[in-house]
Backbone bond lengths (Angstrom), bond angles and torsions (degrees), N, CA, C in turn:
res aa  C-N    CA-C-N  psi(-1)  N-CA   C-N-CA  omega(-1)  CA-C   N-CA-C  phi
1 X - - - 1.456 - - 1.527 110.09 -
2 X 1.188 122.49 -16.27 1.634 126.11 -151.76 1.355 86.74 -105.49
3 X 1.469 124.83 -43.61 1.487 124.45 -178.68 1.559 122.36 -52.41
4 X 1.604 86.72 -42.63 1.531 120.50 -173.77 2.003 117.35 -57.53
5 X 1.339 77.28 -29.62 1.823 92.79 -172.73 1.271 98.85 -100.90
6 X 1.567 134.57 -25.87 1.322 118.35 179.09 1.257 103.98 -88.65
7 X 1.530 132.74 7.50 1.539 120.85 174.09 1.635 107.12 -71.94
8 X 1.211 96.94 174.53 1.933 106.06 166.21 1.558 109.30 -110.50
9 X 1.418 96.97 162.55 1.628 103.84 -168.51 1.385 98.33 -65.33
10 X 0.966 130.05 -14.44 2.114 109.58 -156.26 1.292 81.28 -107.20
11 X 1.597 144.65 -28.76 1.492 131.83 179.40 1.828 97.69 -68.31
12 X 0.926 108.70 -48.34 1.878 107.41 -160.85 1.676 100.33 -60.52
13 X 1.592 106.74 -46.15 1.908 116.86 164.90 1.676 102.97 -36.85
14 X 1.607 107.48 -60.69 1.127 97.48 -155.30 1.924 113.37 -83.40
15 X 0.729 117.23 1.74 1.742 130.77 161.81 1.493 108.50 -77.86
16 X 1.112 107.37 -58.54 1.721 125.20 -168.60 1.680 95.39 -60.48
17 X 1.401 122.97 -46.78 1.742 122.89 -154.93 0.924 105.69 69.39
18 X 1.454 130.33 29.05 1.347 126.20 158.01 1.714 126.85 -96.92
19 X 1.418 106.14 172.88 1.368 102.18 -171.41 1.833 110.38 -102.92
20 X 1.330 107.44 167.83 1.907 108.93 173.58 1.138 94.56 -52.01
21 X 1.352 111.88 138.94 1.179 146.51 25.10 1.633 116.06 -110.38
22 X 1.725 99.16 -11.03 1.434 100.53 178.88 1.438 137.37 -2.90
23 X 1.310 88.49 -79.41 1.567 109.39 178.31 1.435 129.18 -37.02
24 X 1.758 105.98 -56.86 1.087 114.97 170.45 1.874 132.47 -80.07
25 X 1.614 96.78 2.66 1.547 113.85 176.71 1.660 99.35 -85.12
26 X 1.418 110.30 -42.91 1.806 121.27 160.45 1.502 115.30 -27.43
27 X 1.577 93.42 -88.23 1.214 85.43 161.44 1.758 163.08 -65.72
28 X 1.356 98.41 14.46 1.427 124.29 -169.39 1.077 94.60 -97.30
29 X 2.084 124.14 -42.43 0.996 103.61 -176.50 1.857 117.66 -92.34
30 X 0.796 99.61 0.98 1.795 106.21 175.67 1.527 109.89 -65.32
31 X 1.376 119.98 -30.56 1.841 118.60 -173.57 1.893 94.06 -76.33
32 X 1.104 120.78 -8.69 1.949 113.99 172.99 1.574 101.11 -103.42
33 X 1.163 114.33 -13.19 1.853 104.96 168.36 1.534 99.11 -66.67
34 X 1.864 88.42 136.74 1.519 96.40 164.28 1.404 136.57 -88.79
35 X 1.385 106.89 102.45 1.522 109.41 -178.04 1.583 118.04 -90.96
36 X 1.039 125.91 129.06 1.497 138.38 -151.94 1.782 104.12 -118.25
37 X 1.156 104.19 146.92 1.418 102.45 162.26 1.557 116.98 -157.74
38 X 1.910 97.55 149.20 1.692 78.10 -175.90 1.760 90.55 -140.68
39 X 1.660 101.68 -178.95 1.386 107.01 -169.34 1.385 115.03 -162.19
40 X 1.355 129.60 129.92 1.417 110.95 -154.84 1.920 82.03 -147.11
41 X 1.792 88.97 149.44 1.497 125.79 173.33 1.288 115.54 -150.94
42 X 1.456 108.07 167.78 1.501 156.67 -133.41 1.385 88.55 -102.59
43 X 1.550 138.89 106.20 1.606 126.47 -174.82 1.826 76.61 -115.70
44 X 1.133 142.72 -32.25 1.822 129.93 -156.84 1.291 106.05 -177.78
45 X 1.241 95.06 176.22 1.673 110.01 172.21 1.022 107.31 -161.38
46 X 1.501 111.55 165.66 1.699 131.63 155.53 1.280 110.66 -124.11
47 X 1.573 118.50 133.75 1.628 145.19 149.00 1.289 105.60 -89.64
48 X 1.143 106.64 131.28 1.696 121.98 141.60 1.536 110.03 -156.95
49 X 1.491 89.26 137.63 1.475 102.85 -172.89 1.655 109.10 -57.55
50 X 1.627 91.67 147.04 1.877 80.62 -171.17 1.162 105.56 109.21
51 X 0.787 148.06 -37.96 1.352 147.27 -122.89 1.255 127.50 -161.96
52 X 1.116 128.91 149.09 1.791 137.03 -177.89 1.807 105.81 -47.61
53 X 1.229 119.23 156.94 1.285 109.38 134.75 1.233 155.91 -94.89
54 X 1.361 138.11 126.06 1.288 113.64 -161.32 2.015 105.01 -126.63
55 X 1.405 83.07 131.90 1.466 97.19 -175.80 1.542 111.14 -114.43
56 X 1.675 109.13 157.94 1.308 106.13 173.64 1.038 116.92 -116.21
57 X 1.032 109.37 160.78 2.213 115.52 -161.70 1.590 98.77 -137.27
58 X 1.476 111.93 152.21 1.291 106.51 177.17 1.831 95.97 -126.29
59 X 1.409 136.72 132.94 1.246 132.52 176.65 1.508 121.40 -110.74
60 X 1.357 108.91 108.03 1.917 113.04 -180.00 0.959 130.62 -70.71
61 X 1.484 132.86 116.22 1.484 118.78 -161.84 1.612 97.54 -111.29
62 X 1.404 120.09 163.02 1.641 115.24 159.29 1.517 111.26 -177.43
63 X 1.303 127.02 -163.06 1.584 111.03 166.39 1.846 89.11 -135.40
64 X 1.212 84.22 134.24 2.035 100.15 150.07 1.155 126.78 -25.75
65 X 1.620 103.90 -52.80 1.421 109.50 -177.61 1.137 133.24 -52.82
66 X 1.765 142.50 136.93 1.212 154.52 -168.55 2.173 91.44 -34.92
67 X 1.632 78.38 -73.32 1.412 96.88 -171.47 1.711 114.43 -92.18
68 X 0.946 116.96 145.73 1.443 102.62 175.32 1.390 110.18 -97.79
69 X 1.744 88.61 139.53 1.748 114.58 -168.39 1.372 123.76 -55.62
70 X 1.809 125.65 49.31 1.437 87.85 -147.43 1.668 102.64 -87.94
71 X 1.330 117.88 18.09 1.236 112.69 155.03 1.821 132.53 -122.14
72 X 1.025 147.14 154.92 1.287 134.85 -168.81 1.840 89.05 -146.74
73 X 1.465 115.10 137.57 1.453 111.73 150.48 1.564 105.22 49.24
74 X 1.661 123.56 42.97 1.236 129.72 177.55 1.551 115.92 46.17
75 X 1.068 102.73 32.00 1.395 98.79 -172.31 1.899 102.38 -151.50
76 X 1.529 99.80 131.30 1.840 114.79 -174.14 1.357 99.21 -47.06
77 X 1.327 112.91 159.68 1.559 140.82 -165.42 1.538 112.03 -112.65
78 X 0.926 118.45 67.45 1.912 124.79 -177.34 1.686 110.97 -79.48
79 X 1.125 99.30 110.24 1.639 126.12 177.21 1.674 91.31 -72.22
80 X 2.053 114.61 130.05 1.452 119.47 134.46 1.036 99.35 -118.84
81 X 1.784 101.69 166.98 1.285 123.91 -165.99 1.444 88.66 -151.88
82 X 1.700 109.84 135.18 1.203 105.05 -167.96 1.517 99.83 -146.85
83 X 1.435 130.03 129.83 1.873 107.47 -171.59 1.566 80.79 -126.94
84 X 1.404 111.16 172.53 1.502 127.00 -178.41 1.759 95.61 -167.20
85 X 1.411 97.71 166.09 1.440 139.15 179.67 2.157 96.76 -91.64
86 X 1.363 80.39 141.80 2.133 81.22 -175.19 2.005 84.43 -74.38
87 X 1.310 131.93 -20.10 1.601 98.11 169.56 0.573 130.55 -90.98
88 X 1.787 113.13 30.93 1.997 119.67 -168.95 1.579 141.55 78.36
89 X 1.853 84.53 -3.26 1.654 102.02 169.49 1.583 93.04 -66.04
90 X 1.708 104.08 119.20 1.688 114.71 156.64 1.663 111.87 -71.29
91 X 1.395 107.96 109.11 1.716 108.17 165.63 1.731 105.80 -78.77
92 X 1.106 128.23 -34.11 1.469 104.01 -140.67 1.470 89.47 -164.38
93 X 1.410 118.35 114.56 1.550 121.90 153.31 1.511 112.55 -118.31
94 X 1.036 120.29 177.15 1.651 122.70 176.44 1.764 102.85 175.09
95 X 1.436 107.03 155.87 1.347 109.10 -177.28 2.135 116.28 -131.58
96 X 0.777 129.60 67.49 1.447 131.95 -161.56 1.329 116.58 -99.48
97 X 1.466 109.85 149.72 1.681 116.71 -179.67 1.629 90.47 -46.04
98 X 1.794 91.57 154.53 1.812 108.77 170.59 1.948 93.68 -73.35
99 X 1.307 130.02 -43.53 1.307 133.69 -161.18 2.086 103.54 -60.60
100 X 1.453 96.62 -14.07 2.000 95.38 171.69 1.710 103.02 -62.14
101 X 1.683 101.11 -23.43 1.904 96.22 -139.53 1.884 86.57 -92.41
102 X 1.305 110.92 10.27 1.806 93.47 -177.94 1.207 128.16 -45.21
103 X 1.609 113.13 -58.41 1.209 114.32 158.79 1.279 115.03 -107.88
104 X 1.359 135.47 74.10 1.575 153.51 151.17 1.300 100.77 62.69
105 X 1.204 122.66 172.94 1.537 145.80 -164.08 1.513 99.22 -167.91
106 X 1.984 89.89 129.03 1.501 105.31 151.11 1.471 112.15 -81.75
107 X 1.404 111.09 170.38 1.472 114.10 170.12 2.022 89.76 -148.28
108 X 0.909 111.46 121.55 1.363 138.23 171.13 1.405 115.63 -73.03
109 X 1.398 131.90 108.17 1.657 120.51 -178.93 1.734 85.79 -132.45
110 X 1.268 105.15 -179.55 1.084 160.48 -156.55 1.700 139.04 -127.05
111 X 1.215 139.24 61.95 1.388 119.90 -147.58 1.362 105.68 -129.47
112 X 1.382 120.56 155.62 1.617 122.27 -173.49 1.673 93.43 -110.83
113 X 1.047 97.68 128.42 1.988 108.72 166.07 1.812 111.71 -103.44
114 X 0.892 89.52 98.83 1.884 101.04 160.19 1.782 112.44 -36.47
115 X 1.612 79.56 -80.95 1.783 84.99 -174.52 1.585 104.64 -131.64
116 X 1.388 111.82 174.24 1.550 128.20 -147.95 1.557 108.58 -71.43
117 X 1.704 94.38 -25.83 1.848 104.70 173.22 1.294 121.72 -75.66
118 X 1.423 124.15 -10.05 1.403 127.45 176.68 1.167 102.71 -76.25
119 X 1.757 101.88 145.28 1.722 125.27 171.69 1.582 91.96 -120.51
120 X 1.537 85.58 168.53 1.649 98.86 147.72 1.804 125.37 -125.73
121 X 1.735 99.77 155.31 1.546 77.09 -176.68 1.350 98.70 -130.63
122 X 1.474 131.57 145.81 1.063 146.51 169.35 1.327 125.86 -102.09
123 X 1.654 114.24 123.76 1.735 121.97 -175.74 1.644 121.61 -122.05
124 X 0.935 118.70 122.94 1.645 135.60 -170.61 1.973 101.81 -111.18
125 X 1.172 100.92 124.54 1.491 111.07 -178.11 1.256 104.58 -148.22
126 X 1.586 118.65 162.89 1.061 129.34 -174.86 1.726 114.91 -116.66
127 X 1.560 119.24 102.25 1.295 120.42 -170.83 1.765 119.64 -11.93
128 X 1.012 136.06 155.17 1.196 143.25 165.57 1.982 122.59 13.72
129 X 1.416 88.03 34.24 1.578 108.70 163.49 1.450 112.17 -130.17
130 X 1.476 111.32 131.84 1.148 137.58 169.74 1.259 102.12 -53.02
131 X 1.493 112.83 157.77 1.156 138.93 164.32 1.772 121.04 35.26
132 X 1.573 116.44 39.96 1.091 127.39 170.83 1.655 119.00 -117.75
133 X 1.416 98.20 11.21 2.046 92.37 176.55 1.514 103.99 -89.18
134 X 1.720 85.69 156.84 1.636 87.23 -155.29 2.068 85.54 -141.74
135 X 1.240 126.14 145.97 1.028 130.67 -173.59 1.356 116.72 -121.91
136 X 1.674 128.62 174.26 1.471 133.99 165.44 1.267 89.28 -151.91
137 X 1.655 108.61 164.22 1.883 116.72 178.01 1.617 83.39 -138.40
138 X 1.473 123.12 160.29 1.266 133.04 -165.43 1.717 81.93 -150.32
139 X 1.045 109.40 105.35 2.063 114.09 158.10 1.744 104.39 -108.03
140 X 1.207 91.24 98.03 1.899 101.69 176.23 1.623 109.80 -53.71
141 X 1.459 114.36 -10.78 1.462 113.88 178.46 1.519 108.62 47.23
142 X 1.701 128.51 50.10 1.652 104.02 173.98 1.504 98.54 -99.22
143 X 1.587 91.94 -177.73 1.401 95.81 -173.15 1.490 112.63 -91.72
144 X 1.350 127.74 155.87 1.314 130.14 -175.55 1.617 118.54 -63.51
145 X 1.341 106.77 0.91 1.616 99.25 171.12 1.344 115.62 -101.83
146 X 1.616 126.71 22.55 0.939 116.47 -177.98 1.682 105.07 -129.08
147 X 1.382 97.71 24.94 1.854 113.71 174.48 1.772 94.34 -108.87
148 X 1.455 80.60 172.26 1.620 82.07 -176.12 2.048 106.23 -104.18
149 X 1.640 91.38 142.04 2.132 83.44 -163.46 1.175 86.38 -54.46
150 X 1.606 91.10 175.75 1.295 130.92 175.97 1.474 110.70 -82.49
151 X 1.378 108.59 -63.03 1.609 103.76 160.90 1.218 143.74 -6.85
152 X 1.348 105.34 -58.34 1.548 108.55 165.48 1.672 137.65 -55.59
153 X 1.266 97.45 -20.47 1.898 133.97 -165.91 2.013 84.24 -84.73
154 X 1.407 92.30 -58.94 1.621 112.91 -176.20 1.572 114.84 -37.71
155 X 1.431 102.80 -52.74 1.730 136.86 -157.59 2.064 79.54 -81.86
156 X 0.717 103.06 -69.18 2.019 95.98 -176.93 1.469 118.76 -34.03
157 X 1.407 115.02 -57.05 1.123 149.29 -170.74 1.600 108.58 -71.32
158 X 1.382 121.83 -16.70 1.448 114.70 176.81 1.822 108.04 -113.06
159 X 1.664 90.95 -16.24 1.823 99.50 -176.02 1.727 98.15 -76.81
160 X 1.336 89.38 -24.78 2.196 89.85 -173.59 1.231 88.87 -75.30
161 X 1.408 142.38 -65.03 0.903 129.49 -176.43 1.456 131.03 -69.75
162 X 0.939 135.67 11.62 1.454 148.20 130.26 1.508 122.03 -37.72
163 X 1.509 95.96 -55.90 1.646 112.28 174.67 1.281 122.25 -63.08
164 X 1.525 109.21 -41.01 1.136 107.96 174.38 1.326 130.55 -78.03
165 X 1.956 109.02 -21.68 1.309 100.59 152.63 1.257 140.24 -79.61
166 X 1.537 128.76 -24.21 1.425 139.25 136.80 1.534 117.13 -19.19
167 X 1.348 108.19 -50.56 1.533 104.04 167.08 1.595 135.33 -56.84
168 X 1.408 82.99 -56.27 1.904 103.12 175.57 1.576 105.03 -60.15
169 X 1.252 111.27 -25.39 1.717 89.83 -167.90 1.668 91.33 -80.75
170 X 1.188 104.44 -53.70 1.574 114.64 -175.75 2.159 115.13 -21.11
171 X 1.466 91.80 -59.51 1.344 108.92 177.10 2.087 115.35 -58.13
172 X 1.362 81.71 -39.29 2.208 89.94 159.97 0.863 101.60 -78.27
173 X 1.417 158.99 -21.75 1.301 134.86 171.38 1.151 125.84 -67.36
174 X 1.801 99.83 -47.36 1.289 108.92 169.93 1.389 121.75 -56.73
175 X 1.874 130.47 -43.17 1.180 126.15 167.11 1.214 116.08 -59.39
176 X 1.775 134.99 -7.18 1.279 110.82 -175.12 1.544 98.65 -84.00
177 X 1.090 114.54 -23.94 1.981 121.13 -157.08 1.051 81.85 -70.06
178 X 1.564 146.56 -40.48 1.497 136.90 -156.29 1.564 115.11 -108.59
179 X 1.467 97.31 10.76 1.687 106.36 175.04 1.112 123.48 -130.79
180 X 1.477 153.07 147.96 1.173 145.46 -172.77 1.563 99.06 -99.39
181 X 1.577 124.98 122.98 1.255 137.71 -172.51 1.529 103.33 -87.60
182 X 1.111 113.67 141.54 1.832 119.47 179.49 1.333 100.70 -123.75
183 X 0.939 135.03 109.87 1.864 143.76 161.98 1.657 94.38 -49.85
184 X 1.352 85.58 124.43 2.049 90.52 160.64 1.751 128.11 -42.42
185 X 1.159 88.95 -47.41 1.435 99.54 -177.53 1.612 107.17 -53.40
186 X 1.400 122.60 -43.26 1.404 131.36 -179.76 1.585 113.28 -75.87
187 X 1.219 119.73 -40.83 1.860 102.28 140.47 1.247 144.74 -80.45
188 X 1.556 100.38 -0.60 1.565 80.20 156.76 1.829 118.23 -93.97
189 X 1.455 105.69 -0.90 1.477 107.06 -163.81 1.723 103.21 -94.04
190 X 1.726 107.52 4.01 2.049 124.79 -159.15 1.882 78.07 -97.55
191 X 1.429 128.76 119.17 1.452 117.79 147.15 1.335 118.59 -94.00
192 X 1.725 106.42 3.15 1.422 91.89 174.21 1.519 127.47 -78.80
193 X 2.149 111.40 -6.55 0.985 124.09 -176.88 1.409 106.22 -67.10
194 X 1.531 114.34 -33.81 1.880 102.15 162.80 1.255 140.92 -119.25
195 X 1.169 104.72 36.94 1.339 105.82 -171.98 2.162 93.99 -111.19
196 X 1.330 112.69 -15.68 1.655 113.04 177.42 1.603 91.62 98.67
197 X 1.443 127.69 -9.75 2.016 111.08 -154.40 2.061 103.45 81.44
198 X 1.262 104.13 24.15 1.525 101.96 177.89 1.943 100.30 -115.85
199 X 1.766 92.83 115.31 1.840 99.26 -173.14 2.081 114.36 -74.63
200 X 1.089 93.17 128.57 1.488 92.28 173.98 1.295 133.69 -29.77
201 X 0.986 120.39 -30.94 1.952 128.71 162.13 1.577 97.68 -65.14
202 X 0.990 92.38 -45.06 1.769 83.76 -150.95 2.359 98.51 -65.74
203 X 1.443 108.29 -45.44 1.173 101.78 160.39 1.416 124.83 -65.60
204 X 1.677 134.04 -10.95 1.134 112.58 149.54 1.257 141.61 -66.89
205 X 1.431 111.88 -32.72 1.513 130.35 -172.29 1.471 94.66 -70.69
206 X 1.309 133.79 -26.55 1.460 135.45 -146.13 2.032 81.67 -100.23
207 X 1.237 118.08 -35.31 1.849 100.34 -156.68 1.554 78.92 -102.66
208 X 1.323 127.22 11.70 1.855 117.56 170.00 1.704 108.48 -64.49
209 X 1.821 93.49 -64.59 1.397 108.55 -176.23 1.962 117.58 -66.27
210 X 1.414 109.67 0.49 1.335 90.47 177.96 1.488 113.50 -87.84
211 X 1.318 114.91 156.73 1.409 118.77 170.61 1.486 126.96 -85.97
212 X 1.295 106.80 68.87 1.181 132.77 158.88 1.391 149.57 -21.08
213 X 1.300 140.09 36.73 1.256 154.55 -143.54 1.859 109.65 -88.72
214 X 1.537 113.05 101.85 1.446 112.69 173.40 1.300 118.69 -58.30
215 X 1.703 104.75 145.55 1.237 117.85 -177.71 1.797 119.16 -44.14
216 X 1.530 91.33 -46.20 1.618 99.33 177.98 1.579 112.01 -50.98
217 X 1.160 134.49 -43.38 1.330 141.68 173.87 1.567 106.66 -4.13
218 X 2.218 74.55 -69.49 2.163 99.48 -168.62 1.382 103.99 -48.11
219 X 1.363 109.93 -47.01 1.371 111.87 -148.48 1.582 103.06 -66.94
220 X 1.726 114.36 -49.55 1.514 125.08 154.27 1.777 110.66 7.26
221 X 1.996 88.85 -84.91 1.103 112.28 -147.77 1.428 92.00 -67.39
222 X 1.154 119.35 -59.65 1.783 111.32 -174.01 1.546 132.90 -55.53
223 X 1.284 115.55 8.28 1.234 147.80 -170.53 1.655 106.21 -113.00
224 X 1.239 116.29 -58.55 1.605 100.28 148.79 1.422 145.10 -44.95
225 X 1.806 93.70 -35.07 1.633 76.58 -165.15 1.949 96.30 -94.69
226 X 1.096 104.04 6.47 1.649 107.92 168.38 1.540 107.17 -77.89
227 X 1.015 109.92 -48.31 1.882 108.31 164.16 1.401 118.43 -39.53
228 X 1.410 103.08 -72.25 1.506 119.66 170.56 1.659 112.54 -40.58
229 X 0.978 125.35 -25.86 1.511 129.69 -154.21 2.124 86.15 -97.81
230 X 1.230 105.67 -62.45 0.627 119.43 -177.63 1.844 129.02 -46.32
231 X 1.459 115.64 -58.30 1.329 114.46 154.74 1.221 118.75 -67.60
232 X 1.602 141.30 11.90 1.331 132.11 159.60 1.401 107.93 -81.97
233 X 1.399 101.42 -49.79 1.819 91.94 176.35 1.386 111.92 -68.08
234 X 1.550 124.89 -0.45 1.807 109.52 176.13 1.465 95.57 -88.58
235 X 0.896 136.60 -4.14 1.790 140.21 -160.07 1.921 89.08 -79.55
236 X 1.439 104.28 137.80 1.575 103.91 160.29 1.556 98.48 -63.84
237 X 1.420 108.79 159.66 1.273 128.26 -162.43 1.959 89.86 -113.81
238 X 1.492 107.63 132.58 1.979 100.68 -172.21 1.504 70.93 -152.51
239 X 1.723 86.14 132.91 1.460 112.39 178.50 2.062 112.28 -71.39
240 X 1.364 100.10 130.67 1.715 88.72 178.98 1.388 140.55 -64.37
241 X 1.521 95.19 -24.47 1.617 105.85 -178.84 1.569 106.51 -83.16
242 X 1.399 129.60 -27.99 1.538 136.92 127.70 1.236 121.06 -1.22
243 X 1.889 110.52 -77.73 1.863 101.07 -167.70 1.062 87.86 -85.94
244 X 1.255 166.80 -17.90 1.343 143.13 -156.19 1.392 128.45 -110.18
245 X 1.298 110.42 -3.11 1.488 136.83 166.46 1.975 93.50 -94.82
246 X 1.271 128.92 -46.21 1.384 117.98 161.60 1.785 125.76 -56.76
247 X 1.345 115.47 -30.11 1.003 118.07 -172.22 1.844 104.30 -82.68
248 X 1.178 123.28 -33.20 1.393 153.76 -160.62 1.739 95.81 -84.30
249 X 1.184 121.70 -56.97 1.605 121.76 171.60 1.099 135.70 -50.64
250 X 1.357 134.60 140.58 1.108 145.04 135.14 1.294 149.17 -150.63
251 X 1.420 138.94 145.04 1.113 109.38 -175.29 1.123 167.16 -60.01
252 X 1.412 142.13 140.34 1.462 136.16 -145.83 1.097 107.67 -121.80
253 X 1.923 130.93 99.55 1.826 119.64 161.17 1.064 113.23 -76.07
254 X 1.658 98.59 135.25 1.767 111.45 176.13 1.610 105.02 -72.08
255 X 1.273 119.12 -168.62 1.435 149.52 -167.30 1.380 87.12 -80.64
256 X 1.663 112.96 -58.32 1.698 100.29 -165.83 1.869 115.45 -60.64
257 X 0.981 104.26 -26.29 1.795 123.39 -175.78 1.661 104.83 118.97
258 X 1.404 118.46 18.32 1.695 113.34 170.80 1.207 112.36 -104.72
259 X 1.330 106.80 170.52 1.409 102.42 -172.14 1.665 109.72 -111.95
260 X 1.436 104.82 157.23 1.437 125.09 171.03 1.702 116.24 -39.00
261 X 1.264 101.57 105.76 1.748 93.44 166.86 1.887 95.61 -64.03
262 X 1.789 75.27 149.74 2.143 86.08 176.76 1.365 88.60 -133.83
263 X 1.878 128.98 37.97 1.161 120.17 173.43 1.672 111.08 -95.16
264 X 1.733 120.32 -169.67 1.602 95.71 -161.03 2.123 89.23 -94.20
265 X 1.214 97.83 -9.19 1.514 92.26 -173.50 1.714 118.99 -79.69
266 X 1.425 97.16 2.39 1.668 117.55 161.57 1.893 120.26 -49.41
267 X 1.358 102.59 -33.17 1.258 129.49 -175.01 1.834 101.48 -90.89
268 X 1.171 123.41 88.29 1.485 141.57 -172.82 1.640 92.74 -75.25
269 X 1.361 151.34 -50.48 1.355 163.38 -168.54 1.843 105.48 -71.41
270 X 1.364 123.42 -32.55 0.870 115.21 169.52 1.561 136.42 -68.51
């Protein structure tokens, strides 16, 4: 929109392919778009050790415009205002007539900072119009000794888990008293664990009598009949009713001394 208003009428004509007055009807209508702006600061804080920080911010809302828009496209002008935490903690939404923002509005928040890298950011938009949100970022810049360490968060988080490993072993102890433990080494050194209790003679005598057929066999046989398959389709192809009506013929002299037609139009009934 900002680009849009700093163009000139005979450039916007000449993009558009339109004719005068275009340009300047463009821009006639851009001074009733609602342009908004907002801006936010640092009014206080609180430290205490231990503990979050919490600072106070004050956020300015208003519009650019000469007049304020409170209508656009026959239709009312609804101001949001929306602030958040940079990790997505939402502080603050609200939704109000554009006619509050004539002569601007503070909005007063409140915010807790974790750690020294958190900002906040504040957004002002105009209900169900394009291209009118407008933003501010506030970095309170404090120093990291006035957050609470990390360590301590750390120190919780390894004592719980302490407990919970204190527990788990506890519960293996208890399953070992109620289980008989086998060292690896002692199953792998047991062959009775794979053999079922079945003695080596007795599985030889048993794979003597089976009928046994090597893999190569298959492969053999299927390898022939791809040959076979193969020189049938190289074979000229000769129709059957062909040789066997040739093999079946011969010639016949009549009474007069001519010979037998052996053509198919010989057959007068057909």
């Amino acid at each position: 929109i900002e680009s849009l208003e700093a163009s000139e009428p005979h450039r916007i004509e000449l993009l558009m392919s339109k004719n005068p007055p275009f340009g300047s009807r463009v821009l006639a209508a851009l001074k009733d778009f609602p342009k908004l702006r907002v801006s936010v600061k640092m009014t206080g804080k609180d430290v205490k050790q231990g503990q979050s920080v919490k600072i106070r911010i004050k956020a300015e809302l208003g519009f650019i415009n000469i007049k304020a828009p409170t209508y656009f496209n026959r239709k009312a002008v609804n101001v949001c205002f929306l602030a958040e935490r940079s990790d997505g903690h939402l502080m603050d939404f609200r939704r109000f007539s554009a006619a509050k923002l004539k002569n601007g509005q503070d909005i007063l928040l409140t915010a807790d900072l974790l750690q020294y890298t958190q900002y906040i950011t504040c957004y002002v938009m105009c209900d169900e119009i394009a291209g009118t949100v407008r933003y501010a970022e506030l970095n309170p810049g404090l120093p990291p000794a006035m957050f609470p360490s990390i360590p301590s968060i750390a120190n919780q988080g390894s004592s719980a888990s302490q407990i919970v490993g204190r527990t788990s072993n506890d519960t293996l102890k208890g399953r070992r008293k109620n289980s008989n433990v086998v060292s690896p080494a002692t199953v792998l050194g047991d062959e009775r664990l794979f053999d079922d209790g079945v003695e080596d003679a007795d599985m030889f005598e048993a794979a003597t009598h089976l009928d046994f057929c090597p893999i190569e066999a298959f492969e053999t046989e299927h390898n022939s009949q791809i040959t076979q398959r193969k020189a049938q389709k190289a074979q000229p192809h000769t129709d059957f009713h062909d040789e066997t009506e040739s093999q079946q013929w011969a010639p016949t002299q009549l009474e007069n001394g001519k010979w037998a037609c052996n053509h198919k139009c010989k057959d007068k009934k057909g």
